[in-house]
Backbone as a printed PyTorch tensor [residue, N CA C, xyz], in Angstrom:
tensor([[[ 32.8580,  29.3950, -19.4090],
         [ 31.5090,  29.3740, -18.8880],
         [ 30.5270,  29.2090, -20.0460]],

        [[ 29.1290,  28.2420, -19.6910],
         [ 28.4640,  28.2770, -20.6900],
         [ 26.9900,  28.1180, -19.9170]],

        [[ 25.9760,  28.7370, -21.1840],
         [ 24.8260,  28.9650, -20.7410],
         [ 23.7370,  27.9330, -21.2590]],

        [[ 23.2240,  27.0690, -20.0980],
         [ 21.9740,  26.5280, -20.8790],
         [ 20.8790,  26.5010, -20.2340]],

        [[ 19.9130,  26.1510, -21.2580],
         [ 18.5880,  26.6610, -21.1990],
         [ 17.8350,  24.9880, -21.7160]],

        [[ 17.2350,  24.6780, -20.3370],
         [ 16.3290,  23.2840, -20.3510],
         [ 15.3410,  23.1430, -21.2520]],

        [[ 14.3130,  22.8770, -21.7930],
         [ 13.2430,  22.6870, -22.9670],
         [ 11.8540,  22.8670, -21.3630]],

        [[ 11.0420,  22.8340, -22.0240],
         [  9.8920,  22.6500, -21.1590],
         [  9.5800,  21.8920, -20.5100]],

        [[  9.7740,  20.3160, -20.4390],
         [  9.6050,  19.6230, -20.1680],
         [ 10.7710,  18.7270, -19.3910]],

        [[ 11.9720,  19.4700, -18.8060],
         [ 13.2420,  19.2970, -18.4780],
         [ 13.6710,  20.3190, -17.6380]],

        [[ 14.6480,  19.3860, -16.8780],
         [ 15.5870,  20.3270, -15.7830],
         [ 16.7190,  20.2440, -16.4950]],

        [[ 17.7440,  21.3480, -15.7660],
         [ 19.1800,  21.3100, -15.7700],
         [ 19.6170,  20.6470, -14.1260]],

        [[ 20.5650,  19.5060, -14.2740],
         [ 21.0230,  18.9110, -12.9870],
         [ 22.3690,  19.5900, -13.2750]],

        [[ 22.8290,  19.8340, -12.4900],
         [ 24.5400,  20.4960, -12.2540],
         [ 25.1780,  19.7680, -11.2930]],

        [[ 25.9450,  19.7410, -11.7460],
         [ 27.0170,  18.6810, -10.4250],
         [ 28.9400,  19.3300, -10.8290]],

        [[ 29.5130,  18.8460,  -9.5860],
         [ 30.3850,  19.4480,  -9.9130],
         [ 31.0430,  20.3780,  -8.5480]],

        [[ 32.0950,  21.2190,  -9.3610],
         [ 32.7490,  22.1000,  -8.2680],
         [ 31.9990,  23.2000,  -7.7160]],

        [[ 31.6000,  23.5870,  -6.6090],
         [ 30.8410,  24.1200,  -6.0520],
         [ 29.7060,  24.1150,  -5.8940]],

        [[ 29.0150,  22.8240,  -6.5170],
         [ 27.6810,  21.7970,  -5.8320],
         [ 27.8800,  20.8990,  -4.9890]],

        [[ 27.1470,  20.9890,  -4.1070],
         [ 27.2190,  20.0030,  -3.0310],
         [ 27.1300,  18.4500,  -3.1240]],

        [[ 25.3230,  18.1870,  -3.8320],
         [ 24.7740,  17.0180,  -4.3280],
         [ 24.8430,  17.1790,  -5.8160]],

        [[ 23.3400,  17.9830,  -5.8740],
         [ 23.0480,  18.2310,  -6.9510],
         [ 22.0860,  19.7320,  -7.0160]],

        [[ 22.2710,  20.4990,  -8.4240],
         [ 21.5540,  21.4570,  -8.3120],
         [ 20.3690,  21.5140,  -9.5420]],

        [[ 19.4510,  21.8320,  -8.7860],
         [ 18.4180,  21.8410, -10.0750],
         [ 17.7840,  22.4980, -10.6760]],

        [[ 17.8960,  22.8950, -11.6590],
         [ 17.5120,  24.5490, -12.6900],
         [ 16.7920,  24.1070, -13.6290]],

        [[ 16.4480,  25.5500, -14.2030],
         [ 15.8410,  25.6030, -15.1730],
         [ 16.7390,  26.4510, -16.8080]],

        [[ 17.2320,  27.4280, -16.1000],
         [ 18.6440,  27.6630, -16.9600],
         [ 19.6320,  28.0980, -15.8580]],

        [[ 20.9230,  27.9390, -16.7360],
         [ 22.2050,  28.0810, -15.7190],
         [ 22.9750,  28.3110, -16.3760]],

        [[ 24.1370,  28.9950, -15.9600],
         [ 25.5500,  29.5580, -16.0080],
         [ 25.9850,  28.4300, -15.7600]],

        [[ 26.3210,  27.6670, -16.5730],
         [ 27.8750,  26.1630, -15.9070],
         [ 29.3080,  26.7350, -16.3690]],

        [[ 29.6070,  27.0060, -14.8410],
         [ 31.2500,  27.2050, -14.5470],
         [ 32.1440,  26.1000, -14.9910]],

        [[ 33.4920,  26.2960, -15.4580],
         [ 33.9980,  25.3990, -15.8940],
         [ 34.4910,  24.1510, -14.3440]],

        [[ 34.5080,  22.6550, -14.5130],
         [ 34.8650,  21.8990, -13.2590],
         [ 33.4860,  21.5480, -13.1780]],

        [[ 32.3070,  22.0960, -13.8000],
         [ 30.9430,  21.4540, -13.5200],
         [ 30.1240,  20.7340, -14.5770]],

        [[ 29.5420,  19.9660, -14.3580],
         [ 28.8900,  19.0840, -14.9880],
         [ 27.3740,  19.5470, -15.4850]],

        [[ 26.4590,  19.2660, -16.5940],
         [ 25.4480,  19.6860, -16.6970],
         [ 25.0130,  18.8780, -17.4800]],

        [[ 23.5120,  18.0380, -16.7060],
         [ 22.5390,  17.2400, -17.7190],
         [ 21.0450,  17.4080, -17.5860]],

        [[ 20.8840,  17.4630, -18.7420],
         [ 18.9230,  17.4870, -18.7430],
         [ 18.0910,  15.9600, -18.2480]],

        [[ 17.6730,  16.1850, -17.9500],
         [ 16.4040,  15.3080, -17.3620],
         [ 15.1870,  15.7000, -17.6120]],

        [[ 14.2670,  15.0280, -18.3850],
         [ 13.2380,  14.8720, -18.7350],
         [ 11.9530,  14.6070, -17.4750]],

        [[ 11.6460,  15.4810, -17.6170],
         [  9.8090,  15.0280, -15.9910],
         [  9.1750,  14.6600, -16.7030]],

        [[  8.8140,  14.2860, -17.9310],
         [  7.8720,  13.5890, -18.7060],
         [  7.4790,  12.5670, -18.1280]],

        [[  6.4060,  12.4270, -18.0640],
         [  6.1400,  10.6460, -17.0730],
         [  5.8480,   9.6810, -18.1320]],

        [[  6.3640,   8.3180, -17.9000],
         [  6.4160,   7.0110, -18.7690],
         [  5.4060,   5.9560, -18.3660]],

        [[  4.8470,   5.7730, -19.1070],
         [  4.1100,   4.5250, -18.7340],
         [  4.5620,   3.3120, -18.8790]],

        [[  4.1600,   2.1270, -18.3370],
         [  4.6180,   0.8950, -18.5750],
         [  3.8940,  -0.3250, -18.0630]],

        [[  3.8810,  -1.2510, -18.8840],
         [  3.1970,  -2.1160, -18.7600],
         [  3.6410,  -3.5410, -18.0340]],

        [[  2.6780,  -3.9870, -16.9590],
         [  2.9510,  -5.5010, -16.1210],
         [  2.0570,  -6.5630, -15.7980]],

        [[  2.5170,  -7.8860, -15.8910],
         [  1.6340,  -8.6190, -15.5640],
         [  2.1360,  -9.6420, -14.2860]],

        [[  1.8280,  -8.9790, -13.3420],
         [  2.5070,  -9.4710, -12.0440],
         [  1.5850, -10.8630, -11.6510]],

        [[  2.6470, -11.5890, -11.5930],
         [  2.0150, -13.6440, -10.6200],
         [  2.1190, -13.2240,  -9.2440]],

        [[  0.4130, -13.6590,  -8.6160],
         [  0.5810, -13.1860,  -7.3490],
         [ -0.4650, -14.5250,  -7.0000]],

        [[  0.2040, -14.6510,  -5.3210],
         [ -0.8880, -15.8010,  -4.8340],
         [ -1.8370, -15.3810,  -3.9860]],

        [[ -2.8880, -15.5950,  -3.7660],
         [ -4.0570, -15.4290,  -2.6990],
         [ -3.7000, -16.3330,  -1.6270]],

        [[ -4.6250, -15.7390,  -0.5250],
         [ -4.5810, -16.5730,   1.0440],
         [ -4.9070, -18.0290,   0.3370]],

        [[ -5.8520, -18.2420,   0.2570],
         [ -5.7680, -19.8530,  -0.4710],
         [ -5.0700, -20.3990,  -1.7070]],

        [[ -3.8840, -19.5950,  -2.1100],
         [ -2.8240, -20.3950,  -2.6480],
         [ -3.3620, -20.9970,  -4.1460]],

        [[ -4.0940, -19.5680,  -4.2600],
         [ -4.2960, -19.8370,  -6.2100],
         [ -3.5450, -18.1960,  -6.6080]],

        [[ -3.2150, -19.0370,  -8.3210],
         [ -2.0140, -18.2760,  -8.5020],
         [ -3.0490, -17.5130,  -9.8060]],

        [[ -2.8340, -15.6770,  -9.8870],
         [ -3.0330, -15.6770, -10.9790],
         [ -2.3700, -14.7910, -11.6070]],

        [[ -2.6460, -14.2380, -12.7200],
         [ -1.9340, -13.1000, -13.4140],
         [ -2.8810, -12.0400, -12.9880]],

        [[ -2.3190, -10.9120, -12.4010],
         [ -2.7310,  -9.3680, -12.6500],
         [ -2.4950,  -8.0580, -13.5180]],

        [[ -2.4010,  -8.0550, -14.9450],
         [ -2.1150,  -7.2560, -15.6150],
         [ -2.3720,  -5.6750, -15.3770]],

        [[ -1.3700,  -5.1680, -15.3630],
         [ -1.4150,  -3.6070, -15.1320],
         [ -0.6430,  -2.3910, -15.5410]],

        [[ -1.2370,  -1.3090, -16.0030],
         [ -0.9040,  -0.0350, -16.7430],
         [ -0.6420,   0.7900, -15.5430]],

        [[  0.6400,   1.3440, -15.0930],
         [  1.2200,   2.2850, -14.2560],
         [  1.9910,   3.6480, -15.4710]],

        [[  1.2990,   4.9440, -15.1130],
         [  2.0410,   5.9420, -15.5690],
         [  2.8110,   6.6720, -14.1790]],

        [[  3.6420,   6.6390, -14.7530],
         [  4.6740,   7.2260, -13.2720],
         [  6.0440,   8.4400, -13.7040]],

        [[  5.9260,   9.5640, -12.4510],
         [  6.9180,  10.5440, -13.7440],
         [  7.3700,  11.2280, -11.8950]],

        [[  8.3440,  12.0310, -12.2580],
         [  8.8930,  12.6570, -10.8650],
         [  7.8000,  13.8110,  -9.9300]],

        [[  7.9750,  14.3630,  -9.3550],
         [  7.0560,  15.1920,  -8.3920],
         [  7.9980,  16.5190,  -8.8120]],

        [[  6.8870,  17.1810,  -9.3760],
         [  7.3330,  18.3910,  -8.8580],
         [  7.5540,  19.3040,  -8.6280]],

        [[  8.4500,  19.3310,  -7.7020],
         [  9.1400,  20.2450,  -6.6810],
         [ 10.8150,  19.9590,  -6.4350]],

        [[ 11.9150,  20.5860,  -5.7470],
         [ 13.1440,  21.0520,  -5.9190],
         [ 13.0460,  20.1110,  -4.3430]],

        [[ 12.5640,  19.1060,  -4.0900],
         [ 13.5200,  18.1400,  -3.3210],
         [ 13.2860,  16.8420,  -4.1720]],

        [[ 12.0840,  16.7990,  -4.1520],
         [ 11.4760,  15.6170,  -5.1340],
         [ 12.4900,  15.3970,  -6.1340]],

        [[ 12.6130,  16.3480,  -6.6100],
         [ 13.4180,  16.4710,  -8.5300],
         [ 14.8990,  16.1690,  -8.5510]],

        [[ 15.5670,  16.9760,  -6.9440],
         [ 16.6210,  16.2820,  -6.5710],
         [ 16.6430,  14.9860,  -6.4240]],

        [[ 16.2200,  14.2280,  -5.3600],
         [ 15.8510,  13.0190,  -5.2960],
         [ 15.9980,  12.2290,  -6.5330]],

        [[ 15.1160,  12.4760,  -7.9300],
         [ 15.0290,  11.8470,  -9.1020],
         [ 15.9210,  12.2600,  -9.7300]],

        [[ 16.6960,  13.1290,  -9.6890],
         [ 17.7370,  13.5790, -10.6470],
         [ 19.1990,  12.4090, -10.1070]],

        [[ 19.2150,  12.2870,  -9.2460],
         [ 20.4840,  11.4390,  -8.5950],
         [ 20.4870,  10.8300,  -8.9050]],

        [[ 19.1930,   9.9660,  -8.8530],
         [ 18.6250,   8.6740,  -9.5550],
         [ 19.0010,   8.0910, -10.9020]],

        [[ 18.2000,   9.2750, -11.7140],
         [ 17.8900,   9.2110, -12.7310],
         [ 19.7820,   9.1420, -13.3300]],

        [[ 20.9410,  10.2800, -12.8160],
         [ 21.8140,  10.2290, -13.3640],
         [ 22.9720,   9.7720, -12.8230]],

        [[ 22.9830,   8.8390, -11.7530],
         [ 23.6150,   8.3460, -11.1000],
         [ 23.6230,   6.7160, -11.2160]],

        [[ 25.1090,   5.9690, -11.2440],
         [ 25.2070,   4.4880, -11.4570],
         [ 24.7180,   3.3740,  -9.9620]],

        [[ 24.5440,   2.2930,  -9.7970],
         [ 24.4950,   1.8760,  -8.2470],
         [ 25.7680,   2.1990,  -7.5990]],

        [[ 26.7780,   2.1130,  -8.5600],
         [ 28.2720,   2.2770,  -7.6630],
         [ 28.6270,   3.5480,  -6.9990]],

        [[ 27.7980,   4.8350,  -7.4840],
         [ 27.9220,   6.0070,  -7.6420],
         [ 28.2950,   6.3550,  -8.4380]],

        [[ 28.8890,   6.1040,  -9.5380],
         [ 29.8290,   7.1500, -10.8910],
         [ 28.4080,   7.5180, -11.2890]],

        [[ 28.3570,   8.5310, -12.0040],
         [ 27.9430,   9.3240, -12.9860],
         [ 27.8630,   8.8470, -14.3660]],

        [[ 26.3070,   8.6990, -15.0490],
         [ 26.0680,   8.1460, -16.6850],
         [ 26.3480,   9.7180, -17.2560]],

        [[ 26.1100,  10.8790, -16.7710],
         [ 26.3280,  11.7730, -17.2860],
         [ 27.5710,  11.7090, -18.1930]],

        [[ 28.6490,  11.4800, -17.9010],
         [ 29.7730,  11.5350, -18.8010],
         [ 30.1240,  10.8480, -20.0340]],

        [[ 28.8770,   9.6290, -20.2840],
         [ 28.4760,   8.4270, -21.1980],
         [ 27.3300,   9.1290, -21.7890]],

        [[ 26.6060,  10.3120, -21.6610],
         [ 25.5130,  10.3220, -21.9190],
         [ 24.6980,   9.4990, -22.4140]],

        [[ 24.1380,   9.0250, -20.9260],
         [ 23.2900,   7.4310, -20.8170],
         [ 21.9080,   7.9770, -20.5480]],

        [[ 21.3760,   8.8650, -20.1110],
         [ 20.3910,   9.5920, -19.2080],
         [ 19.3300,   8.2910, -19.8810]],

        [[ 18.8690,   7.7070, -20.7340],
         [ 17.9780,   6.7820, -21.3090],
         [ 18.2820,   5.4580, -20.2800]],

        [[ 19.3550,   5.1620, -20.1080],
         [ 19.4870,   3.7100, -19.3850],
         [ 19.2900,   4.3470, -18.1030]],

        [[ 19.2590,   5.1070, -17.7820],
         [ 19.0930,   6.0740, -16.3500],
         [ 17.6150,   5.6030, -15.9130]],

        [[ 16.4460,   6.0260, -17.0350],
         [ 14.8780,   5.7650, -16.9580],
         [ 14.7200,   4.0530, -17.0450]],

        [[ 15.7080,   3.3160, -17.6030],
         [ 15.4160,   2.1850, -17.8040],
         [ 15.6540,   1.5080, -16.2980]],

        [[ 16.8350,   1.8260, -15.4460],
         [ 16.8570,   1.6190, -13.9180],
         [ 15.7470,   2.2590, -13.1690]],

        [[ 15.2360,   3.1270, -13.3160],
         [ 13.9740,   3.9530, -13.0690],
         [ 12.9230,   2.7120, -13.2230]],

        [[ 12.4590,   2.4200, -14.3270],
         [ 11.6730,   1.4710, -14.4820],
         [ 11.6850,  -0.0250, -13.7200]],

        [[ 12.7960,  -0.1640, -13.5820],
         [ 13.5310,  -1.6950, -13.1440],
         [ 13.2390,  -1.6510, -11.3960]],

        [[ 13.3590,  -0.4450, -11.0380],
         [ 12.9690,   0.1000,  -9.8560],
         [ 11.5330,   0.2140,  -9.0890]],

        [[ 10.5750,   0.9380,  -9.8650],
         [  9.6270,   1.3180,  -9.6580],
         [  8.7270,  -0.3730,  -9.8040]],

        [[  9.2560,  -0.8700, -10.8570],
         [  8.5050,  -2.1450, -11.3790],
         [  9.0730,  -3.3600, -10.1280]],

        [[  9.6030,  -3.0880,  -9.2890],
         [ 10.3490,  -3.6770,  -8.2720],
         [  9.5350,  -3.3560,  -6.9450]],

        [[  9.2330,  -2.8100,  -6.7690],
         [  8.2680,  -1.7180,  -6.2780],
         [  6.9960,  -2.2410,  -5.9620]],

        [[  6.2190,  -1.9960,  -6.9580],
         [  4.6930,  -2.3780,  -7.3160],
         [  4.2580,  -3.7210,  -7.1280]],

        [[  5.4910,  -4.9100,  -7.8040],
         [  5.3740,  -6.3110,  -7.4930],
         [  5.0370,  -6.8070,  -6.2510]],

        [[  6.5590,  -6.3460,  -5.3390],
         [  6.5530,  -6.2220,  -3.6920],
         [  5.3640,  -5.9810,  -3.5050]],

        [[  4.9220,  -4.9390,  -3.5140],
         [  3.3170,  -4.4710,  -2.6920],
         [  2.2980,  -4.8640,  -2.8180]],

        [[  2.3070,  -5.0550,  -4.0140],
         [  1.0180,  -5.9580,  -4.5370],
         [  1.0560,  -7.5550,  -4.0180]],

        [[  2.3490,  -8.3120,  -4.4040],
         [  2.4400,  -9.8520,  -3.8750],
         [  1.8990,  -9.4880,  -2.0540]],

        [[  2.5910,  -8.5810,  -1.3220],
         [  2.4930,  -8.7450,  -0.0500],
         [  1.0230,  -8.3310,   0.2340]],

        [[  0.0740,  -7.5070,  -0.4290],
         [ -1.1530,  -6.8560,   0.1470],
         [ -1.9970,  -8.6550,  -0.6050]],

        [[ -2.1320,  -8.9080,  -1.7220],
         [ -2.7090,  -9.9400,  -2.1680],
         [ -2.5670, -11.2590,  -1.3570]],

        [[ -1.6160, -11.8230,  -1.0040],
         [ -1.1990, -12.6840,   0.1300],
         [ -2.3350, -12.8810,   1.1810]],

        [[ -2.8770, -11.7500,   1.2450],
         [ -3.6890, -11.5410,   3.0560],
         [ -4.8700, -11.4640,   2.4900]],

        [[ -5.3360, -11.8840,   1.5740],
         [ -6.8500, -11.5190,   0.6790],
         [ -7.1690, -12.9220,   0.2040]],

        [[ -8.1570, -13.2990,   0.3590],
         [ -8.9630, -13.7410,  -0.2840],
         [ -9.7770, -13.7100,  -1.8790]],

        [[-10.1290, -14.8450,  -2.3240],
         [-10.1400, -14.4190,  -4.0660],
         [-11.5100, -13.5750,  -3.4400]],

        [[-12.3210, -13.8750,  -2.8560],
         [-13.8050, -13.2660,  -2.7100],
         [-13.3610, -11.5900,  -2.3140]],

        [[-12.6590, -11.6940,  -1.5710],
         [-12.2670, -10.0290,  -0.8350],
         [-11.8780,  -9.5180,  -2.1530]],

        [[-10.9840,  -9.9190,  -2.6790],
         [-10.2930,  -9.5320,  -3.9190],
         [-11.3130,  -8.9780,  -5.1950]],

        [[-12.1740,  -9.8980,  -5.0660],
         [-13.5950,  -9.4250,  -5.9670],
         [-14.2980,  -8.2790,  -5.7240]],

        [[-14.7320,  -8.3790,  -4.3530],
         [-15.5980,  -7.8620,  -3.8910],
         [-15.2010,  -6.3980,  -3.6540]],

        [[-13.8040,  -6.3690,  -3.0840],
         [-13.1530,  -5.1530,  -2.6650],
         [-11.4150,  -4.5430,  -3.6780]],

        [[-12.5390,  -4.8000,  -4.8740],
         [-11.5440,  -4.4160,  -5.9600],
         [-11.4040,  -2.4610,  -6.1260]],

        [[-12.2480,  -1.5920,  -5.3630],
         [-11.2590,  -0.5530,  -5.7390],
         [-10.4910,  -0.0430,  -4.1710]],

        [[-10.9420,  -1.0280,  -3.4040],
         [-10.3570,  -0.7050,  -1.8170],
         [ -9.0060,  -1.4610,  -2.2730]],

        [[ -8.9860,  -2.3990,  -2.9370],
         [ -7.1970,  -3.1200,  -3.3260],
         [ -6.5150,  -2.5790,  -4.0150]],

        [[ -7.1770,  -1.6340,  -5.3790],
         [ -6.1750,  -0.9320,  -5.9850],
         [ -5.9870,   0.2060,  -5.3260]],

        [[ -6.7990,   0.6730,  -4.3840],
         [ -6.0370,   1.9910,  -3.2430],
         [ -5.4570,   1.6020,  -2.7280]],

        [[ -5.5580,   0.2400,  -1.8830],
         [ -4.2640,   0.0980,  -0.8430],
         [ -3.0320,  -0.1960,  -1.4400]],

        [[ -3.0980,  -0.9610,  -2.9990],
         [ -1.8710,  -0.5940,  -3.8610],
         [ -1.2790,   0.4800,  -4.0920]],

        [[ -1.9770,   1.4630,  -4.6360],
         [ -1.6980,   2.9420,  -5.0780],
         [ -0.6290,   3.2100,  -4.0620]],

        [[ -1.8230,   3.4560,  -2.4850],
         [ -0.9510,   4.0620,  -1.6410],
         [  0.3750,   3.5640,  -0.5760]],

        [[  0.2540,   2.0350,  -1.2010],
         [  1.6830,   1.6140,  -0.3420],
         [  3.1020,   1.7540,  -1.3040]],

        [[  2.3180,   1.7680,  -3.0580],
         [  3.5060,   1.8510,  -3.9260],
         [  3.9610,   3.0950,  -3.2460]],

        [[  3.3020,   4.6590,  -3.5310],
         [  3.4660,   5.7240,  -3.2950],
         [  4.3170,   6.2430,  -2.3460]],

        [[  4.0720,   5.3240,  -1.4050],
         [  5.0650,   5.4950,  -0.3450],
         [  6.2830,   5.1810,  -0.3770]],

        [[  6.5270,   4.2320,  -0.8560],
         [  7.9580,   3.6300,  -1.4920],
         [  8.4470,   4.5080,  -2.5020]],

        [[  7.7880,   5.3670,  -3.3910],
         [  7.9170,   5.6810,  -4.6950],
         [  8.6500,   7.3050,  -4.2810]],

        [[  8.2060,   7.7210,  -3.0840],
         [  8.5770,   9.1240,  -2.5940],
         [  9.6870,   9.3090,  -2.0970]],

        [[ 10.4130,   8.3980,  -1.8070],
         [ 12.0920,   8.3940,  -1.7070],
         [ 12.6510,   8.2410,  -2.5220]],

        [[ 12.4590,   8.4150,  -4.0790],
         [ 12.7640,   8.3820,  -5.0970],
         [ 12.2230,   9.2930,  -6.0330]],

        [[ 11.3610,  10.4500,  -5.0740],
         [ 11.0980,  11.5140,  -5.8480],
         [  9.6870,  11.3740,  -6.7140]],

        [[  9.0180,   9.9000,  -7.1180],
         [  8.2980,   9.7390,  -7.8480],
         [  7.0390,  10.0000,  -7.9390]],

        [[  6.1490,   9.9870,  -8.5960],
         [  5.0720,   9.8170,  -8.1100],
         [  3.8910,   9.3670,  -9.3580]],

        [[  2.8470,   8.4630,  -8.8530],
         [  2.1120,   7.6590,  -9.5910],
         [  1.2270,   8.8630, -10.4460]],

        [[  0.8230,   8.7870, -11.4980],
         [ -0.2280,   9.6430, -11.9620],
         [ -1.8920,   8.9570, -12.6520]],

        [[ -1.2430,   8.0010, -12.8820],
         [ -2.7630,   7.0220, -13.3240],
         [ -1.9840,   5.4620, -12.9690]],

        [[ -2.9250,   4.7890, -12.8060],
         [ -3.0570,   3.1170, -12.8410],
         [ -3.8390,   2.1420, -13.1710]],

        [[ -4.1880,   1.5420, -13.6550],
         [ -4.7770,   0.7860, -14.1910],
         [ -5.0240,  -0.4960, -14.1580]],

        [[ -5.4940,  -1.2400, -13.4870],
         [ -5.5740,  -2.9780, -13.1440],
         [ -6.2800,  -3.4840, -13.8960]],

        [[ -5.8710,  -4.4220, -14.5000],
         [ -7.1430,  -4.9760, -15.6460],
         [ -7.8960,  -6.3120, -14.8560]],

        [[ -8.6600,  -6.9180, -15.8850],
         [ -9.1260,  -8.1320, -15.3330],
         [ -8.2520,  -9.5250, -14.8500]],

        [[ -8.2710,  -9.4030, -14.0470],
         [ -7.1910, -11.2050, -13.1610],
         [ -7.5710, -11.9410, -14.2590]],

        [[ -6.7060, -12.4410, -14.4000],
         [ -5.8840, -13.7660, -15.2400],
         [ -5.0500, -15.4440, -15.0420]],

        [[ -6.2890, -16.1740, -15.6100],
         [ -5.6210, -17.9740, -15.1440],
         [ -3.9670, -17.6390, -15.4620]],

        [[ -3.4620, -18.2780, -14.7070],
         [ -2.0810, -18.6780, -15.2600],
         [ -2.2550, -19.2950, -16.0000]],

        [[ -1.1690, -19.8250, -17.0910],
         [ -1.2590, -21.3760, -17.8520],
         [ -1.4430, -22.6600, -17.4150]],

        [[ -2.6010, -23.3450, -17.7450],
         [ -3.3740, -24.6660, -17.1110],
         [ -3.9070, -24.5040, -15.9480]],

        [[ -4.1970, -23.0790, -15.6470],
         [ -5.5500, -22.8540, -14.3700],
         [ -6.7060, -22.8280, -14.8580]],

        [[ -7.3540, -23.1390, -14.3770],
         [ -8.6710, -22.9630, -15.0440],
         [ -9.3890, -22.0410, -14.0790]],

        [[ -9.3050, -21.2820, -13.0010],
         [-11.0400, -20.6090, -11.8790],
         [-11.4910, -19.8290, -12.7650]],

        [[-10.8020, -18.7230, -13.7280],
         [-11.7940, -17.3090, -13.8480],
         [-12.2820, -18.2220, -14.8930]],

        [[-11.5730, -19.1250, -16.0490],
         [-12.6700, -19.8950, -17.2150],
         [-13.8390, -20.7110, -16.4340]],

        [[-13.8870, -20.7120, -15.0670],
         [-14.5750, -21.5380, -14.5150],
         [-15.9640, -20.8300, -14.1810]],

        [[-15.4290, -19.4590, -13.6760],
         [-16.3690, -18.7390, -13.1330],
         [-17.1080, -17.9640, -14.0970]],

        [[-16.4560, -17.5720, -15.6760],
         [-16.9160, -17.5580, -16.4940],
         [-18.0150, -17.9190, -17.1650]],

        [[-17.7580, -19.2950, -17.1790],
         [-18.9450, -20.1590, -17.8210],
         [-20.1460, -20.3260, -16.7660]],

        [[-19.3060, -20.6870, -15.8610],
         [-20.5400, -20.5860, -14.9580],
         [-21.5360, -19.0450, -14.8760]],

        [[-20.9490, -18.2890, -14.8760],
         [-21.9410, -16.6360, -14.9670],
         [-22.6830, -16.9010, -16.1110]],

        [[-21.8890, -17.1980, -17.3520],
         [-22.7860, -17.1990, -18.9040],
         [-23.8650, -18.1830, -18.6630]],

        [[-23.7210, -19.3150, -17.8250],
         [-24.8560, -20.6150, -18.3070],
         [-25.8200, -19.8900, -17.2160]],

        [[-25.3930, -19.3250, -16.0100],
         [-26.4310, -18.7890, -14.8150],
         [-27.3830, -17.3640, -15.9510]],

        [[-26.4560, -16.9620, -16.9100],
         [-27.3570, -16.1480, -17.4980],
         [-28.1600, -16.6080, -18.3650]],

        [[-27.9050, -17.6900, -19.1060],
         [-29.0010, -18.2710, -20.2610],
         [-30.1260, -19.0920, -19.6460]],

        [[-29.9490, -19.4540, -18.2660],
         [-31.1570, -20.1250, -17.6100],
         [-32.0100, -18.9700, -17.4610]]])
């Protein structure tokens, strides 16, 4: 038998003989036949620049800052702990101590996520709506990622949308650009 004790910023996941799924602590007694890995709740940020089309079928770049980290609470944390230490096939990275490529599927996930919601909410918009009703779009982003993001335990903590972006050889926002600057020097 051995005793460990998580850091502050970490769980103990237990798996094993006489866990069901998974168990989630803060320190624990691990019986021998059981498994024990830390997981980090630290939330990660990461950076995207998602190609999305408008109802009229102009394409642009949306660059965006998502910080995203688990919820929590002891279903949530379950939820992310499976995740976090579990392969698609089901085996276990725990025994590789991979828990890092664990967050990197995490990411691959979440960033899977955000694209979806965003391509599908942008689709039904207009560049003018899109302008006009720029913090009603990053809520209806927020809250459709969120929803997706909660079966996975997650949850958004800041976001960030920057300014829309020509693709390569578009020209509208250099368009609309110049045009604002020359409407200002008249």
């Amino acid at each position: 038998m051995w005793y460990h004790v998580a850091e502050p910023n970490s769980y103990l996941v237990i798996t094993g003989a006489g866990v069901e799924t998974v168990e989630i602590e803060k320190k624990a007694l691990v019986l021998p036949f059981q498994r024990v890995t830390k997981i980090s709740i630290t939330p990660f940020s990461f950076s995207m620049s998602l190609q999305a089309t408008i109802i009229e079928k102009l394409k642009f770049f949306l660059p965006a800052v998502f910080t995203i980290g688990p919820q929590d609470d002891i279903d949530s944390m379950s939820k992310y702990a499976v995740l976090l230490t579990g392969n698609s096939d089901g085996s276990s990275t725990a025994m590789k101590g991979v828990v890092s490529t664990g967050r990197n599927h995490v990411q691959e996930i979440v960033k899977g996520i955000i694209e979806g919601e965003t391509r599908s909410i942008v689709s039904t918009m207009t560049m003018e709506e899109l302008f006009k009703g720029r913090r009603s779009f990053k809520t209806k982003v927020l809250d459709n990622v969120q929803v997706e993001l909660n079966q996975f335990g997650l949850k958004i903590y800041n976001a960030n949308v920057e300014e829309l972006q020509d693709i390569p050889g578009g020209e509208y926002f250099a368009f609309l650009s110049r045009k604002a600057h020359e409407g200002a020097l008249n």
